[in-house]
N, C-alpha and C positions, 0 to 999 in steps of 0.2 A: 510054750511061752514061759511056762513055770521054772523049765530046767537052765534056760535061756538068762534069766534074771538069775538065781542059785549061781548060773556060772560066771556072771558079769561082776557078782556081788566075791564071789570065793577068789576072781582075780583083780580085783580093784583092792581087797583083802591083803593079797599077797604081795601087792606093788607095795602098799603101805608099809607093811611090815618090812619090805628088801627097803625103803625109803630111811626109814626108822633105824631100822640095823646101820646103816651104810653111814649118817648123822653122827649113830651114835660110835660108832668105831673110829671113824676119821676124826676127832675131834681131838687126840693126842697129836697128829700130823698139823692141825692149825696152828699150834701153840710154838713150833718151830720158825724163825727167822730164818733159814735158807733155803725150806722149803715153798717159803711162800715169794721168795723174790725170783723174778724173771732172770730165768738164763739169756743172757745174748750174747752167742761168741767168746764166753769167756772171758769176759767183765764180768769182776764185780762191782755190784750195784750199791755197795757201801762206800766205798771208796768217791773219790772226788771224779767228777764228772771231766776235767780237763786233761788227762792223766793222756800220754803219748800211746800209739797203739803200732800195732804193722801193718806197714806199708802191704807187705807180701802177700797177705791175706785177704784185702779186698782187691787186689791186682790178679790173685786165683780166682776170686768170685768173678770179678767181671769178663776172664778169659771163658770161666764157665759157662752165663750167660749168652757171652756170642756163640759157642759152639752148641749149646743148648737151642737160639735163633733159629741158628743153621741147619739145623738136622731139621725142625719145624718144616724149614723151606726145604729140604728136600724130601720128606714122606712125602707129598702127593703125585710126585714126579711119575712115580711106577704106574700109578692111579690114571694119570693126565696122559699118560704116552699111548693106551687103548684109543684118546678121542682123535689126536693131533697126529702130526709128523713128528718120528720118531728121532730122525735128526737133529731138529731146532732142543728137544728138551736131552737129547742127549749131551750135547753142544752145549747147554745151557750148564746141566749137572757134572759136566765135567770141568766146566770154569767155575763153579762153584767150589768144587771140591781141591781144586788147584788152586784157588784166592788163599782157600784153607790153611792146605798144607802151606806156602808160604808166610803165610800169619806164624803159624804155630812156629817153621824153622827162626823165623825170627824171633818170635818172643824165647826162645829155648837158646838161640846167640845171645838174646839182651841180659839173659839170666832171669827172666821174672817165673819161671817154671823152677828154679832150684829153692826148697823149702829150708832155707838152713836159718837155723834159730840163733 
């Protein structure tokens, strides 16, 4: 019980002191304006909040997202074809995967996949 206490006491000890250290090191890092402002994408956060932005960039994000969705909905497939008929989720994932690729050929005609600045 004795060494139990000595060892709670020698690491509650050592927290303090990594606590202490850590305070007092990082306190030249607070005193910095652009380390303390939120990164978002590439704004900056001093500047006026009205300021035009691109298009192209949330138009990548939300390509991402859907194909991000998508792969969601097709991980259990492999999973789910053990219980069911293998046809219907074959069937299924293969018009999945076709909606896809037609998304994608279009958006790559529209030009929303070309990054130019």
């Amino acid at each position: 019980m004795y060494t139990l206490n000595v060892l709670m006491f020698i690491l509650l000890f050592l927290s303090f002191v990594v606590y202490v250290l850590a305070n007092f090191l990082g306190k030249k890092m607070k005193k910095e304006r652009e380390k303390n402002s939120p990164f978002e994408c590439g704004f900056d956060p001093f500047k006026k909040a009205r300021t035009s932005f691109s298009i192209r960039f949330f138009l990548v994000a939300i390509i991402f997202l859907i194909f991000d969705i998508e792969i969601v909905v097709l991980m259990p497939v492999g999973i789910l074809m053990n219980y069911s008929m293998i046809g219907h989720f074959s069937l299924i994932s293969s018009l999945i995967i076709v909606v896809l690729i037609i998304g994608l050929v279009h958006e790559w005609n529209q030009g929303a996949l070309n990054w130019v600045t």
